[in-house]
N, C-alpha and C positions, 0 to 999 in steps of 0.2 A: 344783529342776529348772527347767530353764530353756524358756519357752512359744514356742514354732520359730516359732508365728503372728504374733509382735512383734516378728520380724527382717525387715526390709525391705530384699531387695537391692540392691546398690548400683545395676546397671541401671535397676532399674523406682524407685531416687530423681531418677537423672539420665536421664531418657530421650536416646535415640540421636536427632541431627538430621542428618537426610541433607542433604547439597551440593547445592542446587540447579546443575548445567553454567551458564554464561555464553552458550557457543559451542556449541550443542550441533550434532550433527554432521549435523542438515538448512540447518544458516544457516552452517557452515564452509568450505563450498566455495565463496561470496561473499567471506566476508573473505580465500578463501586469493587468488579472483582481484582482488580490490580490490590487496592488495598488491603482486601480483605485476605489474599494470598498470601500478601506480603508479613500481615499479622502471622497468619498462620505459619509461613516456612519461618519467622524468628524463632517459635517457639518450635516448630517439630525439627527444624535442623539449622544449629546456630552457626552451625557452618557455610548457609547461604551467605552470609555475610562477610565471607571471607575478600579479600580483596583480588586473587585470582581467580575466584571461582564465579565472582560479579564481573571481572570483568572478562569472563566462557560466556556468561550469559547475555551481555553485549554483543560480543561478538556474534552470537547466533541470532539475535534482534536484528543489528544492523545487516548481517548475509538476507534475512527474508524481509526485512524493510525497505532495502533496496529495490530487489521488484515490485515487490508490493506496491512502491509510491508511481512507479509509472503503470502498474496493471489501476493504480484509483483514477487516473487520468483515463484511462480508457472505460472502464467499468461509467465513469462518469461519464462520458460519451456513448452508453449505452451496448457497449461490445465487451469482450474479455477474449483469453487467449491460455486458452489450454496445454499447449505446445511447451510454453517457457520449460517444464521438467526436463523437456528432450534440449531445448534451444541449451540449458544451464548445464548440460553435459556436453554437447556439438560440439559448440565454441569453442571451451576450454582444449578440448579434444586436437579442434583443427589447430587453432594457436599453437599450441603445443608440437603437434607435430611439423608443422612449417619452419616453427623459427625459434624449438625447443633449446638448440644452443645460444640463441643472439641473449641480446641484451633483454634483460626486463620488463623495461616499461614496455619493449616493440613487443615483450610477447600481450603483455595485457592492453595495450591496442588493438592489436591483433583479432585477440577474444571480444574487444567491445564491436569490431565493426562487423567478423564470422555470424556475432550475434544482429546485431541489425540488420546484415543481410537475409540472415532466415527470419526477423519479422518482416522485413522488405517484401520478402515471396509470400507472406500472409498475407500483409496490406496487399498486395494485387490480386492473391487470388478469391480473397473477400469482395472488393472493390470491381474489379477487370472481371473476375469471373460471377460475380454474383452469388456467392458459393454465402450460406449463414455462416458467418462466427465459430458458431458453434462444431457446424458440421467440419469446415475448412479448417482450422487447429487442432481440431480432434485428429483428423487425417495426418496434418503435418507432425503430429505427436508420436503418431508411430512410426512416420518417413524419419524423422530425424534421430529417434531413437535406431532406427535402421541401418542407417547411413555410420552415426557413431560405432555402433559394433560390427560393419563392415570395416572401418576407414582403421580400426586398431584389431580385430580378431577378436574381440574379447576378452583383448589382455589391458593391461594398467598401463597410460601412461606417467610417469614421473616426474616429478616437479623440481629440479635444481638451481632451478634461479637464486640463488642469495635476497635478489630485490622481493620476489614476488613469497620466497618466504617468511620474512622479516614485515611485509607488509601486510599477510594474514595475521600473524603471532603479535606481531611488535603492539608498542604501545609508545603513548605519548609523553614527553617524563614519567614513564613509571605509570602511570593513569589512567590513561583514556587509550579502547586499539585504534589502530586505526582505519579500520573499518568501520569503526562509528562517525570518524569525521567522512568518510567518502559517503556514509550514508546521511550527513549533513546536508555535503554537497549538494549531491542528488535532490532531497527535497525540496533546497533553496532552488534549486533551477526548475521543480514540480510547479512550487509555488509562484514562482518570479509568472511562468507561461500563465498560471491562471489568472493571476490578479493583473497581471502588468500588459500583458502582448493581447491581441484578437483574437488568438484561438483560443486565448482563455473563454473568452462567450460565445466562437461559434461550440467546444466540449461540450458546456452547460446547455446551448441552443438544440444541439443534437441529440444528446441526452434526455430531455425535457419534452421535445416534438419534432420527432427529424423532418414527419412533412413541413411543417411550417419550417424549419430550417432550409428547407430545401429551397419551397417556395422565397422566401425570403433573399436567395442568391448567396447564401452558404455551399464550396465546394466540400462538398461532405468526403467526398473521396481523397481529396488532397487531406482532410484534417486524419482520415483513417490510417490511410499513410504513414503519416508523422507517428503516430501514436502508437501504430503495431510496429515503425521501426525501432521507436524511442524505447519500446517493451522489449524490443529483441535484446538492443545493444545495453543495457542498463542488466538485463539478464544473464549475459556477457561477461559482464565485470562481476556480477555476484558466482557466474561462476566460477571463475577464474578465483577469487578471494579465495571461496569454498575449495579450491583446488589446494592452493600454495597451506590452505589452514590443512587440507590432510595430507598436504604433501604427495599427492598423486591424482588424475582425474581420471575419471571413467564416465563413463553416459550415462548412466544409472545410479549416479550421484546424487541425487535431486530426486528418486523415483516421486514423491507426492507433496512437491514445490507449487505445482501450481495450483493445488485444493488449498494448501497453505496460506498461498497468497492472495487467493481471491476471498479463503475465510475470516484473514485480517483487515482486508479491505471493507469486507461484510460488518464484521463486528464492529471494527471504527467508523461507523456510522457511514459509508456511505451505501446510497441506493440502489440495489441490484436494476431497476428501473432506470439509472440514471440521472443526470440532471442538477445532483446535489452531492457531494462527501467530502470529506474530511483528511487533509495528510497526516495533522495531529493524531487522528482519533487511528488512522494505520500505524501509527509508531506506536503508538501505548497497545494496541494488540498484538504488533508485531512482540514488542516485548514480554506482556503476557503469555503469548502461548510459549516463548523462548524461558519462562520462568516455570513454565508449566512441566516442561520438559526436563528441564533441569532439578527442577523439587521432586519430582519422584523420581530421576539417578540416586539424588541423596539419601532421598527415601527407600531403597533396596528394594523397589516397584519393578515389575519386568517391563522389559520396553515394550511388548505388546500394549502396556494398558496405556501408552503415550497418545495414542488415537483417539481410544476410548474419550480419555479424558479430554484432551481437545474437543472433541463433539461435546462434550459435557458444558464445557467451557462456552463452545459458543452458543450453544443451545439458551443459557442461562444469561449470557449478558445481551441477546438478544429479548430473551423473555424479560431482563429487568428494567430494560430501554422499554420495552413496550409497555409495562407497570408501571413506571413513571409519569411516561405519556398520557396515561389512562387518568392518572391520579391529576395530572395539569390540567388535563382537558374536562375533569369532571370540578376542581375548582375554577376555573374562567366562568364554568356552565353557570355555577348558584353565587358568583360572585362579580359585579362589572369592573371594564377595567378601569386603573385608578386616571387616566386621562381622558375619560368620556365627564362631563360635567353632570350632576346631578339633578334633574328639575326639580324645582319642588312643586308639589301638589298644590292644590287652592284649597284654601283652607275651609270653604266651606258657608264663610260667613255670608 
């Protein structure tokens, strides 16, 4: 007689692995208007496809990518940070004026760490003082803005480094700037934190339920920390890029950088809520609205309508995420899924 306990079915030898989606259908509505752009600027101006003029349009992806990826790490922990505009003038500001004649890279050091220390002063005064997010960077937004057009009068300061203009402008054989590889960088070390280290899941855990995070023995306040200095310093360097590319900085460089970056954040699928996003799906809008901007230069559009159309822009690949979704969620409704087994009925006889 044969012992049933020593049969082992073939499901539970080979377990079921689910499909992770690629494009899931909050970052769809991006790739559908990337494309459909990109159709369109062929044909209204075949000059988008020029090899300097792709890669202007890099170059402005990667300056608002670069914050971007560390405002999604935050945004994913459930906070943002308004200030970056002012932090992405400060920086360059102070760097510049300290150590405007040294060497290069000390001045873009410099810029990265002026920049972390003013998200430094956010993280505490979020954290230490209990102040919202929202409230506590809104404030610092105009302290720093302040501080900038005191610390220079109002006047320009000037970019002569050889390094730091060569590293806005420049390119890689001929190719790539290289401000697209520092915004490589950047993302590799966004991502490395999420997937790889613990604060990758206490971001997600805070994000998702800070009480239970809390409860849990997550230092919520060390990881806020990290994040608003990670946003400062990473802010830093994009200003500083942004500087050597106009060859001068001013505080008001950046005036609507950080609606920018939390609306590429938005659109690349992650959640104003927290808890879930996407570094991919912020590069592909950091790009789009940098195409956005540049198709209507080409197009002989005033730059007034550059806003316009951004809000257009997001409005829409929000709405087509959300259509999508609609459309998934209404065939799952009248269709099961293909890994639930089928019973069949008795037949009656």
């Amino acid at each position: 007689m044969t012992n049933v306990t020593d049969r082992t079915p073939a499901a539970a030898a080979a377990p079921v692995r689910r499909r992770v989606p690629t494009f899931d259908s909050h970052r769809l509505g991006v790739w559908i208007l990337n494309a459909g752009l990109l159709c369109f600027l062929a044909i209204a101006t075949p000059n988008f496809f020029n090899i300097a003029n792709l890669q202007a349009v890099l170059n402005d992806a990667s300056i608002l990518g670069i914050g971007a990826a560390a405002m999604t790490l935050l945004i994913m922990a459930g906070a943002f940070d308004l200030s970056v505009s002012s932090t992405m003038g400060l920086a360059p500001v102070i760097a510049l004026l300290v150590f405007g004649d040294s060497y290069g890279p000390l001045i873009m050091l410099a810029s990265v760490l002026a920049g972390g220390l003013l998200g430094l002063v956010n993280g505490l005064v979020i954290t230490r003082g209990n102040v919202a997010p929202f409230v506590a960077t809104l404030g610092t937004l105009f302290a720093y803005g302040s501080l900038g057009a005191i610390a220079t009068g109002g006047n320009t300061v000037f970019v002569t480094s050889p390094f730091l203009l060569e590293l806005s402008t420049g390119t890689l054989v001929g190719t790539v700037p290289y401000s697209f590889l520092i915004l490589l960088v950047i993302c590799g070390m966004c991502s490395f934190m999420l997937q790889r280290l613990h604060i990758g899941r206490w971001i997600r855990a805070a994000g998702s339920n800070i009480r239970a995070a809390h409860v849990s023995g997550i230092d919520l306040q060390w990881v806020y920390l990290v994040l608003f200095t990670l946003t400062g310093a990473v802010t830093g360097l994009a200003g500083i890029i942004l500087s050597g590319y106009l060859a001068s900085a001013i505080v008001s460089q950046a005036p609507n950088y950080n609606l920018s970056a939390i609306s590429a954040v938005v659109v690349g699928g992650t959640s104003l809520r927290g808890g879930q996003g996407s570094l991919v799906g912020t590069l592909s809008a950091a790009w789009l609205f940098a195409m956005v901007n540049n198709g209507l230069i080409l197009c002989g559009v005033d730059s007034y309508w550059q806003y316009l159309a951004i809000g257009v822009v997001l409005v829409a690949a929000l709405t087509l995420g959300a259509m999508v979704d609609s459309v998934r969620g209404w065939r799952a409704a009248i269709r099961p899924p293909a890994d639930r087994p089928m019973i069949p009925r008795p037949s009656g006889d």
